[in-house]
C-alpha positions in Angstrom: -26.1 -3.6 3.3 -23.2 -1.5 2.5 -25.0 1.5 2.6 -25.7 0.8 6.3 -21.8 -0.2 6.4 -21.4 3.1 4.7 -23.0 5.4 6.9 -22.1 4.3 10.3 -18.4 4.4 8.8 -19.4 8.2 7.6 -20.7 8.9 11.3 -17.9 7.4 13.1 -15.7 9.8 11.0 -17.4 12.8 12.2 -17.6 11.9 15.4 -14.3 10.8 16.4 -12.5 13.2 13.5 -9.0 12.8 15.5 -9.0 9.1 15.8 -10.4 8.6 12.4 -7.4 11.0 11.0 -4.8 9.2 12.5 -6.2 5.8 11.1 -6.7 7.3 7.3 -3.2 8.4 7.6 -1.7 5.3 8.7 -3.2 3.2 6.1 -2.1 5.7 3.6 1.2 5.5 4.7 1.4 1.9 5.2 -0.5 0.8 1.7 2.4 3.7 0.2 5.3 1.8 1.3 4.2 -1.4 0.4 3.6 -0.4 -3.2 7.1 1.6 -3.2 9.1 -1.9 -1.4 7.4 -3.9 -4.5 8.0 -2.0 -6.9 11.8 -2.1 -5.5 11.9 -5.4 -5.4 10.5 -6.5 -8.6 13.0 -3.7 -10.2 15.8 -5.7 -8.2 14.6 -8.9 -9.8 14.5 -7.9 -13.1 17.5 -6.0 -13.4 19.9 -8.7 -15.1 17.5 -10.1 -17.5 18.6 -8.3 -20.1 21.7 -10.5 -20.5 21.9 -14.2 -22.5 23.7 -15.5 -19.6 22.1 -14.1 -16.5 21.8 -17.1 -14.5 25.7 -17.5 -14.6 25.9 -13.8 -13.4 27.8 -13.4 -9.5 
């Protein structure tokens, strides 16, 4: 089944190789800056950690 899923996919890509480009390059882009905003934010979070009293921290 996702062979079939596979091909048509692969044939729609030649087809349309415009369309198809500017889809590949969105979801590259998007997936990109969601991995670099998480990574962001989990340095963000773990930033004052390192100290005994970190909770008490303004």
């Amino acid at each position: 089944m996702f062979k079939n899923y596979f091909k048509i996919a692969l044939r729609n890509f030649i087809k349309q190789k415009g369309y198809s480009l500017i889809n590949l390059l969105g979801l590259s882009i998007g997936l990109a800056a969601c991995i670099l905003i998480t990574l962001y934010i989990l340095q963000e979070i773990s930033f004052d950690n390192l100290h005994s009293k970190a909770d008490r921290i303004y």
